[in-house]
C-alpha positions as CSV (number, residue, x, y, z in Angstrom):
1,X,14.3,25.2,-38.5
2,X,17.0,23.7,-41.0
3,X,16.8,20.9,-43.1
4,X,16.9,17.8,-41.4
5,X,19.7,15.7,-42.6
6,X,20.4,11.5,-42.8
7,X,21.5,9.9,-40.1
8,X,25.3,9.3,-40.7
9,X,25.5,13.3,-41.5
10,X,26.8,15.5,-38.9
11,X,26.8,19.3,-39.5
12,X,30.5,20.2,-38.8
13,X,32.0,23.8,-38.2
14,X,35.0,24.9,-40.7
15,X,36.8,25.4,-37.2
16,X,35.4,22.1,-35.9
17,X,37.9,19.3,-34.9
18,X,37.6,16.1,-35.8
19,X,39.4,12.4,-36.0
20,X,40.1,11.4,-39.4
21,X,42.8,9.6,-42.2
22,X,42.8,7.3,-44.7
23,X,45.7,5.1,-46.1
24,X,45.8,1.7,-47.1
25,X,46.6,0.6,-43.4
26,X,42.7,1.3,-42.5
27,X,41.1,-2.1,-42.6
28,X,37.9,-0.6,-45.2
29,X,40.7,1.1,-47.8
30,X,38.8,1.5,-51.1
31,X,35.2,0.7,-49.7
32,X,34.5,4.2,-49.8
33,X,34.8,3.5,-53.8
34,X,32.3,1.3,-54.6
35,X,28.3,1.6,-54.1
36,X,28.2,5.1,-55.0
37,X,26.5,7.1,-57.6
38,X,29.7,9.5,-58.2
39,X,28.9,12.8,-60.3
40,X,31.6,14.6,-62.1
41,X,31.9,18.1,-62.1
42,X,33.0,19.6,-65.5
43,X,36.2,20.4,-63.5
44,X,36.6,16.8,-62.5
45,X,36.2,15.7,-66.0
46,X,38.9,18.3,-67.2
47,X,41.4,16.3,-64.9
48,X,40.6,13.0,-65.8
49,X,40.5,13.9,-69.6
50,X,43.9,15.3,-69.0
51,X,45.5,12.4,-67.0
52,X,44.7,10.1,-69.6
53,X,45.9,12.7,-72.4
54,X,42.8,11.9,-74.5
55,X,39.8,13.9,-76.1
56,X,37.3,15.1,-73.8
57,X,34.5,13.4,-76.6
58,X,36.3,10.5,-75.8
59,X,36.4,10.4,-72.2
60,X,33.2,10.8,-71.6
61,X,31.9,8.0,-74.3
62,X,34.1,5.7,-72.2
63,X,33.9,6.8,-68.5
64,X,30.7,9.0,-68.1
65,X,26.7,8.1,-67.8
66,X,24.7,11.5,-68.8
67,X,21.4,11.2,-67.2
68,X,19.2,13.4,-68.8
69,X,16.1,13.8,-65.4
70,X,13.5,15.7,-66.4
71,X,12.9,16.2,-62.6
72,X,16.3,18.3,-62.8
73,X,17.0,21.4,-64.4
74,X,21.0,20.1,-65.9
75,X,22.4,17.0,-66.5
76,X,24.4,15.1,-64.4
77,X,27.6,13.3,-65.5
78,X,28.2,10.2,-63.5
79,X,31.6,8.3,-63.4
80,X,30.7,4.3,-64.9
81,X,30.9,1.9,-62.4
82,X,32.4,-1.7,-63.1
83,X,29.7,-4.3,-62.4
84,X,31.3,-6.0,-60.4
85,X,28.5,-7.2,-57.8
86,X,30.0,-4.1,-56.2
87,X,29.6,-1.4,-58.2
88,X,33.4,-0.2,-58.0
89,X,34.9,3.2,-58.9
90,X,36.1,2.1,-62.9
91,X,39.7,3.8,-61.3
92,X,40.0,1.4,-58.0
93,X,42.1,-1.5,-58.1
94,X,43.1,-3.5,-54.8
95,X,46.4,-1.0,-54.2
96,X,44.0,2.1,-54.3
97,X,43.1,4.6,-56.8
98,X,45.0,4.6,-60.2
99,X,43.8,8.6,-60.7
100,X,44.8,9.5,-57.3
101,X,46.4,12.9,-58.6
102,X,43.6,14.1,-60.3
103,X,40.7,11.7,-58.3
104,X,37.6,13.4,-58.5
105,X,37.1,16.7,-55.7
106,X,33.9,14.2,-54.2
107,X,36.7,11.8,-53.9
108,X,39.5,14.2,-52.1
109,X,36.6,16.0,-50.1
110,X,35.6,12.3,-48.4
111,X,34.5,12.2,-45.8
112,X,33.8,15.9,-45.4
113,X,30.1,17.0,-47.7
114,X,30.5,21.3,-48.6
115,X,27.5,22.7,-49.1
116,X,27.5,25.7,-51.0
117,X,24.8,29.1,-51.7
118,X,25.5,32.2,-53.3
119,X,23.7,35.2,-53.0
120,X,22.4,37.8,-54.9
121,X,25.3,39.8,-54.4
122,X,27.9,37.0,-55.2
123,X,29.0,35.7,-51.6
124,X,29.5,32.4,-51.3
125,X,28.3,31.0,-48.2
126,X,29.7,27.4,-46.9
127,X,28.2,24.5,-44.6
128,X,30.2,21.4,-43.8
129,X,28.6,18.0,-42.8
130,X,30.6,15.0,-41.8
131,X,29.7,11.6,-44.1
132,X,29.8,8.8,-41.1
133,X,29.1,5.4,-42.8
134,X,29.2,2.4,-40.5
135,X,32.1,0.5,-43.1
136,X,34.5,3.6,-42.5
137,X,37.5,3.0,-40.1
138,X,39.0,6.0,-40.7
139,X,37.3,7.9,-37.9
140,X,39.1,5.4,-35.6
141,X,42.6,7.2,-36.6
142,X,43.9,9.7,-34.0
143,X,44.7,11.8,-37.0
144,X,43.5,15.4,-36.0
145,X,42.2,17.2,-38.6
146,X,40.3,20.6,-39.2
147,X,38.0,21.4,-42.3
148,X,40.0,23.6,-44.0
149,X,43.4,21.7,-43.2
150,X,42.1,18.9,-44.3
151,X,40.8,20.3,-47.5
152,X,44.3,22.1,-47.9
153,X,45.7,18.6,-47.8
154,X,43.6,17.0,-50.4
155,X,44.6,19.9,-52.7
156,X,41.1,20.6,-53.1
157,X,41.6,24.8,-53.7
158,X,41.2,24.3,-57.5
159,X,38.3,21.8,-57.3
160,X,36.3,24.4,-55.1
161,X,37.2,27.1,-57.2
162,X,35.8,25.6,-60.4
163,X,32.5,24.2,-58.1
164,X,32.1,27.6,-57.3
165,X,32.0,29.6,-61.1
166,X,29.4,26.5,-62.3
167,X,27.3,27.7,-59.2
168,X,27.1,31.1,-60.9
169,X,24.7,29.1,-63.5
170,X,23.1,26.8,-60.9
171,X,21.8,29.5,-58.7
172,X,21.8,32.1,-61.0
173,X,18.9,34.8,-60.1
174,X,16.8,33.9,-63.5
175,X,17.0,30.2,-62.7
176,X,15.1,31.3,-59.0
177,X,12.9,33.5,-61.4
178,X,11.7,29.9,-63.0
179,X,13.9,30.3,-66.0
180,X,14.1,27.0,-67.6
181,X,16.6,26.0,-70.0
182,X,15.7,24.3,-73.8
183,X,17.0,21.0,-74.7
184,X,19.4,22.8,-77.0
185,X,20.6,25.1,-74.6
186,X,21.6,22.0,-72.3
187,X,23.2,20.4,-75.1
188,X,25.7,23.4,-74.9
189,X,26.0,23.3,-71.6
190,X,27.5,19.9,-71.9
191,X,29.6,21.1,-74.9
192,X,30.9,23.9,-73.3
193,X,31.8,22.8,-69.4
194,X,32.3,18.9,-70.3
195,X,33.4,18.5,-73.6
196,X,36.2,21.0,-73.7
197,X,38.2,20.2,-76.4
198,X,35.3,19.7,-79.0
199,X,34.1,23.3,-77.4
200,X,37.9,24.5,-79.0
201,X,37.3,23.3,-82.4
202,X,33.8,25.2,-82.1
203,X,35.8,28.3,-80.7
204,X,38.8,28.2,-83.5
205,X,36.6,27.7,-85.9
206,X,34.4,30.8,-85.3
207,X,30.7,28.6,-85.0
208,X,30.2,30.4,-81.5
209,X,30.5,34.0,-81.2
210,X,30.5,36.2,-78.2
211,X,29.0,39.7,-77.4
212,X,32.3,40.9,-77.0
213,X,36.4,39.9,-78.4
214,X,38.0,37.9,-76.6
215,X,40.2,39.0,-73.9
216,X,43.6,37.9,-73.6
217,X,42.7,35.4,-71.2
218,X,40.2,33.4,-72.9
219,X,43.1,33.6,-76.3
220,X,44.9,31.8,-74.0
221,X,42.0,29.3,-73.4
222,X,41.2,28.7,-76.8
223,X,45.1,27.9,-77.6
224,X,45.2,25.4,-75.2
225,X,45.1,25.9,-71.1
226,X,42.5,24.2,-70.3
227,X,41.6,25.9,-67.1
228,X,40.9,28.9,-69.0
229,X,38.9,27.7,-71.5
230,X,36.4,26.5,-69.1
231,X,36.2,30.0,-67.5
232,X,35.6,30.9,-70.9
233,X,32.8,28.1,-71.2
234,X,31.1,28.8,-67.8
235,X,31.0,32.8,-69.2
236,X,29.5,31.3,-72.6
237,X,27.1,29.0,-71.3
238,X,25.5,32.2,-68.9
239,X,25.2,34.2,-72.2
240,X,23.3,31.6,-73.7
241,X,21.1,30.9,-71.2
242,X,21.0,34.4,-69.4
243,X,21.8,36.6,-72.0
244,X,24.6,38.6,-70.6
């Protein structure tokens, strides 16, 4: 038998319709951004760093809680919450979100939860559940949507893509093998998937080296996309932690 799942979960099909917008019409707009322990992913924080044209260092001094669980094998990043009494989104303000273009994928993937597993041989393998809290109006919208429209309007392609390289250290074979990674090792891993642009200076300045040159790609990275460099990082981070 699966899992059991929480009440206001429903396990959804990719094909599955159901009813579903959002829009500042729909009597709860923005409730969905407050009360809510939101973790980043290091792709997340790339386009926040970037909307607010600022150092990655600096972003997450202002905007991010690390949490450093023992319980858990990485550290999680969590968006700071304005206390408020309601524990709002630090981005919400009473016209909607002032990130919108590059909100968090959590955020564009409401109120649809992707689970994700990899196998051994690479494959990534979906599941969909549908978040159904008793404050959202949005299922009362005759808006039809499917899964993968829906995600297709959010713009979420990038996001998932992202999701899915940082799964390649998540559920890496080693890590199901009981590998556990050093304190120093996890500092790395926050240098080298959150902290991007301190991760360049490290780069440029030869302090990190790699079992191989560089391919053109990850040049590219290191002279400033972004994107790439955190391909780059994810392949970094699995050499020193995996040794490949």
């Amino acid at each position: 038998m699966g899992a059991t799942i929480p009440d206001q979960f429903r396990r959804v099909e990719a094909g599955e319709e159901f009813t579903f917008s959002c829009h500042p019409g729909v009597s709860c707009f923005t409730e969905c951004c407050r009360e809510l322990d939101l973790v980043l992913t290091p792709y997340d924080v790339l386009r926040l760093k970037n909307h607010f044209k600022t150092h990655s260092g600096a972003f997450l001094e202002r905007y991010v809680i690390i949490e450093w669980d023992e319980q858990a094998l990485f550290p999680l990043c969590y968006l700071t919450m304005v206390d408020d009494g309601k524990a709002s989104c630090v981005f919400v303000t009473p016209k909607g979100c002032s990130v919108y273009e590059n909100r968090p994928g959590a955020c564009r993937a409401y109120p649809v939860g992707r689970g994700v597993s990899r196998t051994q041989e690479g494959n990534i393998t979906e599941s969909f559940v549908l978040v159904e809290e008793p404050h959202c109006q949005g299922f009362q919208e005759k808006t039809e949507q499917t899964i993968g429209g829906y995600f297709k309007d959010q713009e979420l392609e990038r996001y998932n893509i992202f999701n899915d390289k940082v799964l390649e250290i998540h559920q890496h074979q080693k890590i199901k093998q009981g590998f556990r990674p050093s304190k120093e090792q996890l500092d790395q891993y926050i240098l080298a998937l959150y902290n991007l642009d301190q991760f360049r200076v490290e780069m440029e300045k030869g302090r990190f080296s790699m079992k191989r040159p560089l391919t053109e790609e990850e040049q590219k990275g290191v002279a400033g996309d972004d994107e790439l460099l955190l391909e780059l990082g994810i392949r970094w981070i699995r050499g020193v932690l995996f040794d490949e």
